[in-house]
N, C-alpha and C positions, 0 to 999 in steps of 0.2 A: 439974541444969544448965539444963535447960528450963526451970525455976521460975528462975531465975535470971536468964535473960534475956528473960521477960517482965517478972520486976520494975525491970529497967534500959530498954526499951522504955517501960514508961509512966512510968518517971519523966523520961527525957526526952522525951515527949510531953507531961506536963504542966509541964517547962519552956520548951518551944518556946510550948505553949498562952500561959505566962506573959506570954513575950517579944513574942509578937505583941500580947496586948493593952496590956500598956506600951507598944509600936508604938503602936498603934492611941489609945490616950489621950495619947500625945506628940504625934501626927499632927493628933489633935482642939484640941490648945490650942494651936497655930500660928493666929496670925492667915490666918483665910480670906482669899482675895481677891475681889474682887467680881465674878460673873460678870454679864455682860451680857444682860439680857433676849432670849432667843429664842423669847419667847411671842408676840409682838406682831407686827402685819404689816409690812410693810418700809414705811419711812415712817412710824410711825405715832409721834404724840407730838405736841407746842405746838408752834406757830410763829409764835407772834405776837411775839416777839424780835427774828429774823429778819426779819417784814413791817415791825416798825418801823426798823428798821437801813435796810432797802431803804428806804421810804420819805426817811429823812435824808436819805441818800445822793443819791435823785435831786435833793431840795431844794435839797441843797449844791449839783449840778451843774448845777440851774437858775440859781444865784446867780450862781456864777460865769460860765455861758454870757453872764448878760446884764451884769454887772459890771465884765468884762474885756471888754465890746463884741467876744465873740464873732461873736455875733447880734444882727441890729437891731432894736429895739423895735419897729420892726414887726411882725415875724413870731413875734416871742417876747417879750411884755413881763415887764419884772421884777416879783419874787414881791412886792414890796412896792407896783408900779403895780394888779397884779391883786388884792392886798386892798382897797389905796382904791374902787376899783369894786365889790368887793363891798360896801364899807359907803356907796357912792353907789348901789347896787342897793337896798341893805334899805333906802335914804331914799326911793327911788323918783325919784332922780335919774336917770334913764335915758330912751330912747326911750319916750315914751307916756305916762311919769310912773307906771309901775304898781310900788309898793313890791314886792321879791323875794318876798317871802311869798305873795303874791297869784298870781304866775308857779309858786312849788310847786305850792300848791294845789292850781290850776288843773290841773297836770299828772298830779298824783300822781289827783287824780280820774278823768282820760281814763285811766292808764295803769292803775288798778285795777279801773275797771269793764266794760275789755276782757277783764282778764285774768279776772274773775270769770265773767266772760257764757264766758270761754272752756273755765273749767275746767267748769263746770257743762254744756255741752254739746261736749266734745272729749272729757271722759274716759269719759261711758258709751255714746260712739262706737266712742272706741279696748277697753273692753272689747267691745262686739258686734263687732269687728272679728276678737278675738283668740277668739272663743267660736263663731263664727259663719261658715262658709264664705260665704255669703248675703253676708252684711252686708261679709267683706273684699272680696267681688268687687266690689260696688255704691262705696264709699270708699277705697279705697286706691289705685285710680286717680286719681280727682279730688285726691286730698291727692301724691302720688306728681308729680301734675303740675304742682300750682300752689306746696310745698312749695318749689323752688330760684327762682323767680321772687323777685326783688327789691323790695318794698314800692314801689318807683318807677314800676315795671312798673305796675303796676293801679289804679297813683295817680289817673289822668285818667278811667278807666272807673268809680271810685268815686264821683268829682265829677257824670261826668254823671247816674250813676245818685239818688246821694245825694242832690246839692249841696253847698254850704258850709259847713251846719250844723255839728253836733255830731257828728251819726250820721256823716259820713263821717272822723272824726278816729276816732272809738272802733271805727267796723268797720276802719280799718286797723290799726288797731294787734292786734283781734279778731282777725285774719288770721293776723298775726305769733305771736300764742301759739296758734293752733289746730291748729297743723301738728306741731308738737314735743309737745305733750300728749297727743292724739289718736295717737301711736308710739309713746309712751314706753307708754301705758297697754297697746295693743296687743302691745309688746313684755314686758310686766310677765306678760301672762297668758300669753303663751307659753311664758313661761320657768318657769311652774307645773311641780313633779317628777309625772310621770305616778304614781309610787309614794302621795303624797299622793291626786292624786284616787282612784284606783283602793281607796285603804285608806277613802278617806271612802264610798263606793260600797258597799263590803262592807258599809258599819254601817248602809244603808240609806236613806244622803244623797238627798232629790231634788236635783234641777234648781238648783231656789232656795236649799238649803243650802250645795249645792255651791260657789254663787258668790257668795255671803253670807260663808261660813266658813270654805272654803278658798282660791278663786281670790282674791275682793281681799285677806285680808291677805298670800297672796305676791305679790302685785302690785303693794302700796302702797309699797317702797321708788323703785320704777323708776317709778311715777307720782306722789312728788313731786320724784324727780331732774328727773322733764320737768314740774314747775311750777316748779323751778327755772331751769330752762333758758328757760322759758317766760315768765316775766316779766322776765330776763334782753333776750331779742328787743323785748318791749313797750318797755323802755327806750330801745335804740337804734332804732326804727321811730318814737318820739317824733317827733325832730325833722322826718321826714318828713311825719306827720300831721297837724304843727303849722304847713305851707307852707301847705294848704288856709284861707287865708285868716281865719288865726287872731289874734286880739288882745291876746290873752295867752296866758304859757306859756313854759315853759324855752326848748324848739324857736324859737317865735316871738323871744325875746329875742336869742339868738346868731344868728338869720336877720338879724335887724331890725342889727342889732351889728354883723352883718360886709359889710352896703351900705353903712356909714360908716366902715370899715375900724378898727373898734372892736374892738382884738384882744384888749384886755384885757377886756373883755367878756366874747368868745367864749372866751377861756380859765376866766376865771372860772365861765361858766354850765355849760362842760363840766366843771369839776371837781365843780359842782353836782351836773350828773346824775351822775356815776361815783360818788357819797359817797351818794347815795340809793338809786342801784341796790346799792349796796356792803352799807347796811341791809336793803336788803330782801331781798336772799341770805341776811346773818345770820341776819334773822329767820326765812327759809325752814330755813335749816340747821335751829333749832332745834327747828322745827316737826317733823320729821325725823328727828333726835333723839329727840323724843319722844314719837311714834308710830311709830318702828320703833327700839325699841332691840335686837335682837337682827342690825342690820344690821350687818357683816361681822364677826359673830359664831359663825357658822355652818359 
């Protein structure tokens, strides 16, 4: 009797066995459905679809503001008055007769050789800032103070210090990416995992390996967030720098543009600067990209 129903036990155990993997291989050849990525960080994915979308978009509502004499060409000329200006710019039909290329140039020169003068001495500030009790007491005030000052502010103490030359366009612009670099970098070392140093230390690390091998590569995402940021400022401090009795230059063209109430001008030359600063983000991104690619990876 007991032999007996064990052998009725496992044969319906090994029909059940059966049934579930016929389950199991029925369940398998249903068209899966697609699950949605929940590896990725919120946001994350292209949008350049969407920037071009927005972009239309505003164009459209440029068109029409000025087409249906929303708005008067004054204060907003149309997309198509502000093209012929830019191609009476590239002729060098403009105040002073200086072909647009010339007003780049010019710009992209003052606005690189602050920001280079600034990375080259803001970021191994803001590290002895962040490594250094010393060195934060002595700079963090000075930067802490002159940091929310407006490039306006310090405009005429530059002049007198300066003068008209060159040096007083490129130190204020110097100013403006010095303050954002010099934090960001300081902030990049702080944010060092104590477990990091402390495991380089065990294996023997000086001083100099330390800051060599562990602190800047955890630090280098957050310092060139702030050379992003940093030549981002250089951009918009432009036209400030370019009031100092400048002759050419983006800043100087829409100064010069808007005493003759040359709007299209001043539209145009600002869309200038917004498409160059625009590049030279990209280009940062990229740089960024690819020297830190384990950034928010982690």
């Amino acid at each position: 009797m007991a032999a007996t129903q064990g052998r009725t036990l496992r044969r319906a155990g090994a029909e059940e066995g059966a049934g579930s993997q016929a389950g199991q291989h029925a369940s398998d050849s249903r068209p899966k459905k697609r699950r949605r990525n929940s590896t990725g960080l919120p946001g994350e994915g292209e949008t350049w679809t969407i920037s071009v979308a927005t972009t239309l978009v505003l164009f459209a509502l440029w068109w029409c503001a000025t087409h249906f004499g929303w708005i008067k060409p004054l204060f907003l000329p149309s997309p198509a008055a502000t093209f012929d200006a830019f191609i009476s710019a590239v002729k060098g039909d403009t105040q002073g007769n200086t072909p647009l290329v010339e007003h780049v140039e010019i710009s992209i020169i003052r606005v690189l050789a602050a920001f280079v003068l600034a990375v080259v001495t803001a970021v191994p500030i803001g590290i002895a800032m962040g490594t250094s009790r010393i060195a934060r007491g002595i700079a963090d005030p000075l930067i802490e103070f002159y940091r929310p000052l407006p490039p306006l502010a310090y405009l005429p103490l530059i002049v007198i210090w300066l003068g008209i030359d060159e040096s007083a366009k490129i130190t204020l612009i110097f100013l403006a990416c010095f303050a954002p670099l010099a934090m960001s970098a300081k902030a990049g070392v702080r944010s060092v995992a104590i477990e990091q140093i402390n495991a380089a230390r065990s294996l023997g690390a000086t001083r100099w390996q330390l800051l060599t091998l562990v602190v800047l590569p955890a630090a280098l995402p957050e310092i060139l967030t702030g050379m992003r940021i940093a030549i981002g400022f250089g951009w918009t401090t432009l036209v400030a720098a370019e009031m100092v009795a400048a002759t050419a230059g983006l800043g100087q063209m829409v100064l010069n543009a808007s005493n003759f109430l040359r709007t299209d001008i001043v539209i145009m030359g600002i869309i200038v600067i917004g498409i160059l600063a625009y590049c030279f983000d990209l280009l940062m991104r990229r740089v960024e990209t690819a020297l830190t690619p384990w950034k928010g990876k982690m």
